[in-house]
C-alpha positions in Angstrom: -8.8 23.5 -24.9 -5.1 22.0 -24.1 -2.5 20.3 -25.7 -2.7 17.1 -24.7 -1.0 15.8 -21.8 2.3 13.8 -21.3 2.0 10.1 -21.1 3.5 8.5 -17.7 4.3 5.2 -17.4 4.1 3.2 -13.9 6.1 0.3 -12.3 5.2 -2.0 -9.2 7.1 -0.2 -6.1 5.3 -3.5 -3.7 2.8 -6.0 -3.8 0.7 -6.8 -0.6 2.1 -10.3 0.4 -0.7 -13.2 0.1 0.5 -14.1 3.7 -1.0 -10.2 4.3 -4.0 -11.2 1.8 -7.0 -11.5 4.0 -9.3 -13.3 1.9 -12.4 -15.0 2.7 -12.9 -12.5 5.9 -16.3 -10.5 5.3 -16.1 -6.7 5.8 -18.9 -4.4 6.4 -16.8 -1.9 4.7 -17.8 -3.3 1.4 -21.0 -2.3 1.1 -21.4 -0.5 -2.1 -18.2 -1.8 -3.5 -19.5 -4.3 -5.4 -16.7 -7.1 -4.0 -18.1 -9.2 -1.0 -14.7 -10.6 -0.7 -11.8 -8.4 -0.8 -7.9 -9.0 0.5 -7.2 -5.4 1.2 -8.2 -2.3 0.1 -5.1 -0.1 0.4 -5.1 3.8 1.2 -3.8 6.8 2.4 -0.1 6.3 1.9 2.5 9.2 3.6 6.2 8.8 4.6 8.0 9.1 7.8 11.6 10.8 8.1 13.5 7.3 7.7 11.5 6.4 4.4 8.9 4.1 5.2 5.9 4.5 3.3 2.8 4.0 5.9 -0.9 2.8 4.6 -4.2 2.0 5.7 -5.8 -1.1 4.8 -9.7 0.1 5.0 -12.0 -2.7 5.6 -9.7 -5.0 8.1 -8.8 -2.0 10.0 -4.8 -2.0 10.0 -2.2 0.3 9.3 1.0 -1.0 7.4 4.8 -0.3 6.6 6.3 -1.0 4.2 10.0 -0.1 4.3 12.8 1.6 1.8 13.6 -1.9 0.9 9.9 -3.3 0.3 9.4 -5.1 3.4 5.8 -5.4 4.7 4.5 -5.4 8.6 1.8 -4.8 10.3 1.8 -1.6 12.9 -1.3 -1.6 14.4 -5.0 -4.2 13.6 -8.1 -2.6 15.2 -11.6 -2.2 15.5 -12.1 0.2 12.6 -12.2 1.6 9.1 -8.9 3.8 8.5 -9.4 5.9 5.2 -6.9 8.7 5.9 -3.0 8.8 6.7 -0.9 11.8 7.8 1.9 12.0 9.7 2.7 14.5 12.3 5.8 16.3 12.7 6.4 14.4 16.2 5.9 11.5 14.2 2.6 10.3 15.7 0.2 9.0 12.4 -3.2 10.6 12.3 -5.6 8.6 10.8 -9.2 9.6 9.4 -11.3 6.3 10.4 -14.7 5.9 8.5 -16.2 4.4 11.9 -14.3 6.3 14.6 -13.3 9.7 13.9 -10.0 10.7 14.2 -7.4 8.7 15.8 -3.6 8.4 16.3 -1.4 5.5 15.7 1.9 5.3 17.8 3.9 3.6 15.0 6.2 1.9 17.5 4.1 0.3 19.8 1.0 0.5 17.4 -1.1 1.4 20.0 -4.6 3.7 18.6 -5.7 5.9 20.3 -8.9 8.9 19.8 -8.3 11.8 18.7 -11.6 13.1 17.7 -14.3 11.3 17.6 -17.5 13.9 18.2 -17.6 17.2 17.4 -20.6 19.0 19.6 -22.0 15.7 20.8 -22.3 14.6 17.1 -20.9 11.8 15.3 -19.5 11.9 12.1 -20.7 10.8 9.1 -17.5 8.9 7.9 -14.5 10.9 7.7 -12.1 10.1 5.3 -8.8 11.9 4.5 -6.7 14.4 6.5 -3.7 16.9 6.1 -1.7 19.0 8.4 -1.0 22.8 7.7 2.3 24.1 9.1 0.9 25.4 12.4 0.0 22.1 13.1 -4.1 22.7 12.2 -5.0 19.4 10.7 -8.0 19.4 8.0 -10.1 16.6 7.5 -13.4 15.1 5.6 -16.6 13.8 6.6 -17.6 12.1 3.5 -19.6 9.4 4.9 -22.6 8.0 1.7 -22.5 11.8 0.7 -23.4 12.6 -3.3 -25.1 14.1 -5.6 -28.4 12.0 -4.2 -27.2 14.0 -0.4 -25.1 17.0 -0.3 -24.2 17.2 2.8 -20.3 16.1 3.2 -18.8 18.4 5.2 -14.9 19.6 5.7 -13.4 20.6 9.4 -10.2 21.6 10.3 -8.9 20.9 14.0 -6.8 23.3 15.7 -3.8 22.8 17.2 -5.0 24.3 20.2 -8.1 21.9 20.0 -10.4 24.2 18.6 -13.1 22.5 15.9 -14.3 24.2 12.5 -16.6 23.5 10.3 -15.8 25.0 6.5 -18.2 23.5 4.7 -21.1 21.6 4.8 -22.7 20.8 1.7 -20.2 19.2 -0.1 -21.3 15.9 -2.5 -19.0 13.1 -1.4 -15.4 15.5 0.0 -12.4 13.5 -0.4 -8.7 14.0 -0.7 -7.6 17.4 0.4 -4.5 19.7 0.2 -3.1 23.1 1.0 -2.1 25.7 -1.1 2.1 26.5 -1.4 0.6 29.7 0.4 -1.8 27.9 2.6 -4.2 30.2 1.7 -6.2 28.1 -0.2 -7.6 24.1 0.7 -8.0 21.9 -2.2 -11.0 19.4 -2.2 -11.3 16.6 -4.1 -15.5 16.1 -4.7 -15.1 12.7 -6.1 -19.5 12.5 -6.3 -19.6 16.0 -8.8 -15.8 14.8 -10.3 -14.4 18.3 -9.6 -11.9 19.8 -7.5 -12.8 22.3 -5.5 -10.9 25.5 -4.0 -11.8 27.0 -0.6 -10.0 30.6 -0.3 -9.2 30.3 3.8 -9.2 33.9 5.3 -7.9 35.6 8.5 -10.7 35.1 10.4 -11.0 31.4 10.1 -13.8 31.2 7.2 -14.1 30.5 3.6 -16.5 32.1 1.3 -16.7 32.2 -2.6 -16.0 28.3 -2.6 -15.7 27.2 -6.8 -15.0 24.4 -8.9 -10.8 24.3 -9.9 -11.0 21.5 -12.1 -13.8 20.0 -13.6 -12.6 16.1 -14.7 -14.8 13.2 -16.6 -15.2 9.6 -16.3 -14.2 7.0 -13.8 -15.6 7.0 -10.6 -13.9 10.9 -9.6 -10.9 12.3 -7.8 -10.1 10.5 -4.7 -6.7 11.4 -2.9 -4.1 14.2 -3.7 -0.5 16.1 -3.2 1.2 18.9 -4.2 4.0 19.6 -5.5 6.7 21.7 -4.5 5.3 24.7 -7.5 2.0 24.0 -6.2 0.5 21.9 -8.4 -1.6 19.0 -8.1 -1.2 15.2 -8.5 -4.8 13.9 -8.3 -5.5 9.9 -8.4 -8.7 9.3 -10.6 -9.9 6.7 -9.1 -12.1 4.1 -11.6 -9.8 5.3 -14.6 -6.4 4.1 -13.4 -4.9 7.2 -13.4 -2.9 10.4 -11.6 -3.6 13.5 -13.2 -0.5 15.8 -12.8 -1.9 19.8 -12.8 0.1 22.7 -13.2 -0.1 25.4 -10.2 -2.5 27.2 -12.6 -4.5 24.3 -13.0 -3.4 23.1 -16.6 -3.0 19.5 -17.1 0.5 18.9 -17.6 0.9 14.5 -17.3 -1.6 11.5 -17.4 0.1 8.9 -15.0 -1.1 5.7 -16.2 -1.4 2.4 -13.7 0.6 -0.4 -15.2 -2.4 -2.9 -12.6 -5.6 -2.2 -12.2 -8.2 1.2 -12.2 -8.3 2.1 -8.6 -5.5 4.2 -8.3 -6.9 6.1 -4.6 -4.1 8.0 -4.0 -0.3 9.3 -4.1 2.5 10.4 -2.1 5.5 12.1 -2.9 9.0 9.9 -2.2 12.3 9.1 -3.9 15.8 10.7 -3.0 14.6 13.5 -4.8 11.0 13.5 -3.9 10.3 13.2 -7.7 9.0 9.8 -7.7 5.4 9.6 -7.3 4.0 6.3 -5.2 0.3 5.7 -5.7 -2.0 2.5 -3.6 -3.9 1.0 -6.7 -6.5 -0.9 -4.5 -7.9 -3.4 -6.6 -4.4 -5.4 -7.2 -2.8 -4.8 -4.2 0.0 -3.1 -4.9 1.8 0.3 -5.0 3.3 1.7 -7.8 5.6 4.5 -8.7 6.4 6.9 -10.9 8.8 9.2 -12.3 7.3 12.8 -12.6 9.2 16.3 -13.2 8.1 18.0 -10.0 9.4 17.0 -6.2 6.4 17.2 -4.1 5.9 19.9 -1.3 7.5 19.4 2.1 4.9 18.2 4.0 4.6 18.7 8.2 5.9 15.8 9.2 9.0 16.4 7.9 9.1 20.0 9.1 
C-alpha cells in the first residue's frame, strides 16, 4: 500500500552509569515484565530551555538529568512509579506516576509534590503519559492493566483552571499522547489494539467520532510519541526496536532503527536544530539519537 519506508540508523546519545544501575533491588513495578531484576527502566524523556534531557526511571521511582554534555544526576528519588514526563512552561516537571497520580517535580530542589491524585474521590488506575496544550490544559492517561482482556483505560485532560475531564473511557491500554499542529485533534497511542488513535476535540470540551489513525503490527504496540513541527508523528514501537516517522497525513515516511535493544518507549525532539530525535531504549539503558528530516513541534515548555 506504500513505498517502503526510509531506513534510519541510531547512535548511543548516553548510557545509564552502573554507579546509577540499581541492580539486585526488587520492584513491584515488574510485575508482568518478565524481569524480576531490572537496573532501570528508563521513560518519558522531555527537555528544559538550557538542554537537559529529563527522564523517569519507572520502577525505582526517580527522575534524572542528564545534561548537553552527557552527564547523569539524580533530581529527585521517591515513593513511586513515574511513567510520564513534561515540562511546564514555568519550568516545573509534571510527572504521570503509575501509583500516585499526577505530581510535580521542582527540578532544583527535587522536591515532589501532588498534583492530582483523585479525580471525584476515585483513584486512578495507573496513569502513564502526559502533554501540555498551549493554554496550559495538560492531557494525560490512565492506562493502568488495561487491554484487550479490559477496555476500560481512560484519557483526562486537566485544566488550567483546575477543572477535570474525562474524554474517554474505554480505551484498551492508552498510552503516549500528542496534540495536533492545530490542537484540534489528541493523538493516542493504544499500545493493547497496536493502533493510534485520533480524538477530534471540539468547542465544547468533548470528543465524539473517536477512530483508528494508524493501524501498526508486531512488537508489543506504540508506546510514547511527538510531533513534528508539519505535524507528523514519531511513534516508538516498543518490542520492535523501532520509531516510526509518519507523515502529517499519516503515511509512513522513516523506520528509525535502535542500534541496542527492542524497547525503544519513547522520543523527544532535541539538537540545535531540533532535528535530532532522542529515544530511552529501556532494556540497555541508554538513549539514543537520531538524525530525522523534520524539527519537532515547539512544545509548552518552551513557549
Amino acid at each position: 500500500m506504500f513505498h517502503p519506508p526510509q531506513r534510519i540508523e541510531t547512535r548511543v546519545f548516553a548510557r545509564l552509569p552502573d554507579s546509577l544501575r540499581l541492580t539486585g533491588k526488587p520492584s513491584a513495578w515488574s510485575f508482568g515484565k518478565g524481569n524480576d531484576n531490572l537496573h532501570s527502566f528508563l521513560e518519558g524523556p522531555a527537555f528544559d530551555r538550557a538542554g537537559n534531557l529529563f527522564l523517569v526511571d519507572i520502577p525505582f521511582g526517580r527522575i534524572l538529568r542528564v545534561s548537553p554534555a552527557g552527564e547523569w544526576s539524580v533530581v529527585a528519588e521517591y515513593d513511586g512509579w513515574p511513567n510520564g514526563l513534561a515540562i511546564h512552561k514555568d519550568g516545573r516537571i509534571f510527572v504521570a506516576d503509575h501509583l500516585r497520580g499526577i505530581m510535580s517535580v521542582d527540578p532544583a530542589s527535587g522536591a515532589v509534590t501532588p498534583v492530582l491524585e483523585t479525580v471525584r474521590r476515585e483513584g486512578f488506575k495507573g496513569t502513564n503519559d502526559l502533554t501540555f496544550a498551549s493554554n496550559g490544559d495538560l492531557y494525560f492517561t490512565d492506562q493502568g492493566q488495561t487491554g484487550l482482556q479490559d477496555p476500560s483505560g481512560r484519557v483526562f485532560r486537566l485544566r488550567a483552571d483546575g477543572t477535570v475531564d474525562c474524554l474517554i473511557d474505554n480505551v484498551p491500554s492508552p498510552n503516549g499522547l500528542v496534540l495536533s499542529r492545530d490542537e484540534k485533534s489528541l493523538f493516542l497511542a493504544v499500545t493493547r489494539a497496536n493502533q493510534i488513535w485520533r480524538l477530534p476535540l471540539h468547542a465544547d470540551g468533548t470528543t465524539t467520532k473517536v477512530g483508528a489513525y494508524i493501524t501498526l503490527s508486531g512488537g508489543g504496540g506504540p508506546d510514547g510519541m511527538a510531533l513534528d513541527d508539519t505535524g507528523g508523528l514519531a511513534i516508538a514501537h516498543v518490542g520492535l526496536g523501532v520509531i516510526w516517522l509518519f507523515d502529517r497525513l499519516g503515511e509512513p515516511v522513516a523506520r528509525v532503527a535502535s542500534c541496542e535493544e527492542l524497547a525503544t518507549t519513547n522520543v523527544a525532539f532535541g539538537g540545535p536544530d531540533g532535528k535530532t530525535l532522542f529515544i530511552t531504549e529501556s532494556e540497555s539503558g541508554t538513549i539514543l539519537q537520531a538524525d530525522v528530516p523534520q524539527p519537532g513541534r515547539k512544545l509548552y515548555s518552551h513557549m
